[in-house]
C-alpha positions, -999 to 999 in steps of 0.1 A, spaced: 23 59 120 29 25 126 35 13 161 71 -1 159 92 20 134 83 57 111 69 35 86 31 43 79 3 20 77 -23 28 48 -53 8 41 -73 4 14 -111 -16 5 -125 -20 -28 -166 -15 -23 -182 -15 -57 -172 -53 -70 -149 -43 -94 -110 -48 -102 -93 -15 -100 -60 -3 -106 -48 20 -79 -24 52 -89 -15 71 -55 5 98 -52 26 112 -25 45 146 -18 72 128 -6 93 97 -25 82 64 -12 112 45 0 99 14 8 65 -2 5 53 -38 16 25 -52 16 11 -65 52 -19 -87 62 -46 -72 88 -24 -76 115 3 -60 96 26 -96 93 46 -86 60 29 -109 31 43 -124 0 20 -126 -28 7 -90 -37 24 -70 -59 28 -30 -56 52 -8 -75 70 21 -65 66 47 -88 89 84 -89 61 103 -71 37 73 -56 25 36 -59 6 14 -78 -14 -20 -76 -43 -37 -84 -71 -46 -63 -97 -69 -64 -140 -70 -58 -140 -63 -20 -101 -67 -11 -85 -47 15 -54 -43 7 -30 -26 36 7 -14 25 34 1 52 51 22 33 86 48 43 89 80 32 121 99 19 127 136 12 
């Protein structure tokens, strides 16, 4: 969890030097999700999209991308 709210804080690194697409799913809806620098400072430029069951984004050769997302029922 993250240290200030019930948000959760999920990172993720690209290893192979490749553009991906990433497809996550989740058990729960995903209320909210915004994407956060290493320090978790909310960030402007990345794109994610909440899906009915998940997320998706791209990433790039040896990005780390970290999201906080909220969870719903």
């Amino acid at each position: 969890m993250a240290e200030e709210d019930d948000g959760y804080v999920l990172r993720f690194y690209e290893p192979y030097n490749a553009s991906s697409s990433v497809n996550l799913k989740s058990a729960k809806k995903i209320k909210k999700a915004i994407p956060t620098d290493i320090m978790e400072n909310q960030i402007d430029n990345f794109d994610v999209k909440i899906t009915d069951r998940g997320l998706e984004f791209n990433i790039k050769p040896f990005e780390i991308v970290t999201l906080k997302i909220w969870l719903g029922d």
